[in-house]
N, C-alpha and C positions, 0 to 999 in steps of 0.2 A: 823454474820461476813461472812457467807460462802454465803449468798444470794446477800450480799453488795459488796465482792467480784468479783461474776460472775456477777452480776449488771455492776460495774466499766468496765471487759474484754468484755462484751458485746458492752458496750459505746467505748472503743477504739477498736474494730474491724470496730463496723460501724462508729467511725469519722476516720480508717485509706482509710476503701472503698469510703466514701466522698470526700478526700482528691486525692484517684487514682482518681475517678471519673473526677473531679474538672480538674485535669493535663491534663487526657485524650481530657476532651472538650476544652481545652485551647488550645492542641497540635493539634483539629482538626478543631478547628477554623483558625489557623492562617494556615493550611494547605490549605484549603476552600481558603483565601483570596490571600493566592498566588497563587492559583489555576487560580483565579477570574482574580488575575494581569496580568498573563498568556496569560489568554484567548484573556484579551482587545486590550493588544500590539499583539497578533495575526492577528485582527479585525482589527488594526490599517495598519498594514503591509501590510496585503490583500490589504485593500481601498485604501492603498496607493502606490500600485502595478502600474507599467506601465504594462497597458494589451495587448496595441499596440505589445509590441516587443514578448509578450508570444505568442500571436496570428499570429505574423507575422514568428516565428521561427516555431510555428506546421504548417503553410502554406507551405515555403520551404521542411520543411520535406515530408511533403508529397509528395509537387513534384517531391522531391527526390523518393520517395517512387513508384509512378508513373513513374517516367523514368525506374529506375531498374524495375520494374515488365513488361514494353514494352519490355528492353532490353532481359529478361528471356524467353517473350511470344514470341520474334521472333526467337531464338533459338531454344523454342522445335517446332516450325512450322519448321524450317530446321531439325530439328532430325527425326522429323514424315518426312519432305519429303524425305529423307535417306533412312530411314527403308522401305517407300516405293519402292523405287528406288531398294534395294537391295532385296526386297521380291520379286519383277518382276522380275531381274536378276534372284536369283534363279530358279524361278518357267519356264523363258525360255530356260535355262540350262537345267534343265528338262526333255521339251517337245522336245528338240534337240538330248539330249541322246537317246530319246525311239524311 
């Protein structure tokens, strides 16, 4: 009786980890396939993207991008001609004093 016993707990241990088992791959299959669904309406959305106007908005950017960086580069050309101008100044100041 005590063999027929642990016999029987042994049989529902392994039909209970069958059973997880079982759940498990069921839970990650249908994960997978919305996974899958996911992906395709992705695929779809991309292909069916107007690329014109994504491509025409990073065009503008940029030129945007390009005006301010003229606008920046001729600014520090007046700071450098400044600092020049006032390094002369001082340095005639100077040559006046002595």
């Amino acid at each position: 009786m005590n063999a027929e016993s642990l016999l029987l707990a042994i049989l529902i241990v392994l039909t209970l980890i069958l059973v997880i088992a079982g759940i498990a791959t069921a839970f990650l299959i249908t994960s997978m396939r919305a996974m899958r669904s996911e992906q395709q309406a992705m695929r779809r959305a991309i292909a069916n993207m107007d690329w014109t106007s994504v491509f025409s908005n990073l065009q503008g950017s940029s030129k945007e991008s390009v005006r301010i960086l003229d606008i920046i580069d001729k600014r520090l050309q007046k700071l450098e001609a400044l600092e020049k101008l006032q390094i002369s100044q001082s340095q005639f100041k100077q040559q006046q004093g002595r």
